[in-house]
N, C-alpha and C positions, 0 to 999 in steps of 0.2 A: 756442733758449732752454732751458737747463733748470734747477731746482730742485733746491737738494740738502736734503733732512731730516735735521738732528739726533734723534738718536734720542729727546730728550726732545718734540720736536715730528712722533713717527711717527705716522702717518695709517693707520686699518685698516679694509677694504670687505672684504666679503662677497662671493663667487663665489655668483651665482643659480644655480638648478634650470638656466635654460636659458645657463650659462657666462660670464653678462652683469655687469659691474662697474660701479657709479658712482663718478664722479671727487667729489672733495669740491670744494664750490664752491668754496672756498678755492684750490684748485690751479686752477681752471675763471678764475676771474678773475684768480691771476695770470698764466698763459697765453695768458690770451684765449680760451681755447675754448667755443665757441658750439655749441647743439644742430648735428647734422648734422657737425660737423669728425671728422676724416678721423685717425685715429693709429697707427702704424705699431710693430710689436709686435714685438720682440725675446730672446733668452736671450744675456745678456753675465755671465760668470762664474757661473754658475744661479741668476742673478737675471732677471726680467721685466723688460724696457724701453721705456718707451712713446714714443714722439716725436709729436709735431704734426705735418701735413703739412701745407705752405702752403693756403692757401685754393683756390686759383686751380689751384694744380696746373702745371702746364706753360706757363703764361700769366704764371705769375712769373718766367718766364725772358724775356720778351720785354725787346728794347730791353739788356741784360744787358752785352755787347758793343758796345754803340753808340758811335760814334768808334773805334773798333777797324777793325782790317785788312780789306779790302774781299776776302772769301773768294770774290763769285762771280769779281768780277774775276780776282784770280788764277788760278780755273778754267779761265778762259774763257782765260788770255792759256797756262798749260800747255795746254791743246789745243791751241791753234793753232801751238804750237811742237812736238806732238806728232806733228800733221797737215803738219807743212813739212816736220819729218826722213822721214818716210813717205813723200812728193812726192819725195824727194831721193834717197830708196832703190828708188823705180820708175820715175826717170829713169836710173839706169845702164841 
């Protein structure tokens, strides 16, 4: 998700003493971001870039793939066909 400002609707925060920025609620609500969220910081074209990080983190991938291709199965079926040709080359 991101936000883009018109420069008649720019938004201007203060860099504290200890390098710390506050989001204006306004961006905080329409994002969603709640105390504790997670934002990932950027320089694209020497501008600052902030993104949200999902909640969850790695936990938002789960289930992502489901109905999707059965990846251990196929692991399992290339070894055993890895382990035949090998069987095959220490019987000559």
């Amino acid at each position: 998700m991101s936000i883009v400002l018109t420069d008649n609707k720019c938004m201007k925060t203060t860099l504290s003493a200890k390098r710390q920025v506050s989001i204006p609620k306004r961006l905080c609500d329409e994002l969603e971001l709640e105390p504790g969220a997670q934002i990932a910081w950027e320089v694209q074209d020497s501008k600052l870039v902030g993104r949200p990080l999902p909640k969850e983190g790695w936990r938002s991938l789960i289930g992502k793939y489901k109905g999707g291709p059965d990846l251990v199965a196929a692991l399992l079926k290339q070894r055993r066909e890895d382990r035949e040709r090998e069987d095959r080359k220490l019987a000559r």
